[in-house]
N, C-alpha and C positions, 0 to 999 in steps of 0.2 A: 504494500500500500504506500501511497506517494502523495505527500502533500502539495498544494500548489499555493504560491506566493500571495493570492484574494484570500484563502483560508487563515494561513499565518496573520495578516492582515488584519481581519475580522478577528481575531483570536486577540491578536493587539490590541486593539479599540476597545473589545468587551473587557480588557485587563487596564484600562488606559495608561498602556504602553505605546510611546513610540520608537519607530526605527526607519534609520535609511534605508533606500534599498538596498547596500550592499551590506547592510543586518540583517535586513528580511534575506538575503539569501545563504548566507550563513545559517539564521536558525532554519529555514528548509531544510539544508543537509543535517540540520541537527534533531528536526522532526523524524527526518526518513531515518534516521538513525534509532532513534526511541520506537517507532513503530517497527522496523524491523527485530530490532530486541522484542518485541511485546511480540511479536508474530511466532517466534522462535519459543518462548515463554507457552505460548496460550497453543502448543503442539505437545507440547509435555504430560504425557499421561500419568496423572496420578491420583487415580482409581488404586492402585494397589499400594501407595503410601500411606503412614500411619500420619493420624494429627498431630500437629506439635504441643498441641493441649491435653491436658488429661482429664479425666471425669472430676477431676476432684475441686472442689470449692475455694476461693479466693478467702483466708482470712483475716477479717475487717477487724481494725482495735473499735473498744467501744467508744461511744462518746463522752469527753468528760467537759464538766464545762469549767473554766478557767477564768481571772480576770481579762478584758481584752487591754490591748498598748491604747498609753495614754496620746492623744494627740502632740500632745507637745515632745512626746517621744517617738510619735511615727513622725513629722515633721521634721525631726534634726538635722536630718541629713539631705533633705531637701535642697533641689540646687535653688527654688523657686515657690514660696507660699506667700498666703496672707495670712498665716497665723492658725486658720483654720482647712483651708483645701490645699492640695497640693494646685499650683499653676503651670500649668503647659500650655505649648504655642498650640495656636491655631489651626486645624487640620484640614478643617471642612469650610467651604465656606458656605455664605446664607446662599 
């Protein structure tokens, strides 16, 4: 299977990535590279493999409840607060 440059393209935009075109054609060959790995991958019979999990149950500690950190001790180390939240830039905008 073989991607073409429009798919890469639209893959970028839904990622709001951009790339030249001589990035779009590098990742091409780096698509047909992952899909030919997955192709090789998804040939591999194993129906007669065992799982790598076993029947046996995950054990959980219980819950205990504890004091929680005080503000003014989870902000210490803060590059950036008002005393109360931590401050971070901007990500999104309106």
């Amino acid at each position: 299977m073989s991607v073409d440059i429009n798919q890469i393209r639209n893959t970028a935009t839904l990622a709001r990535l951009s790339f030249s075109d001589s990035e779009l054609e590098a990742l091409k060959d780096d698509f047909d590279t992952i899909l030919e790995y997955m192709d090789v991958v998804s040939r591999f019979d194993c129906r007669r493999e065992k799982p790598a999990i076993s029947g046996r149950s995950t054990q959980l500690r219980t819950d205990q409840c504890k004091e929680s950190l005080q503000v003014k001790d989870a902000l210490r180390n803060a590059p950036n607060s008002d005393g109360v939240f931590f401050r971070v830039p901007r990500v999104i905008d309106n």
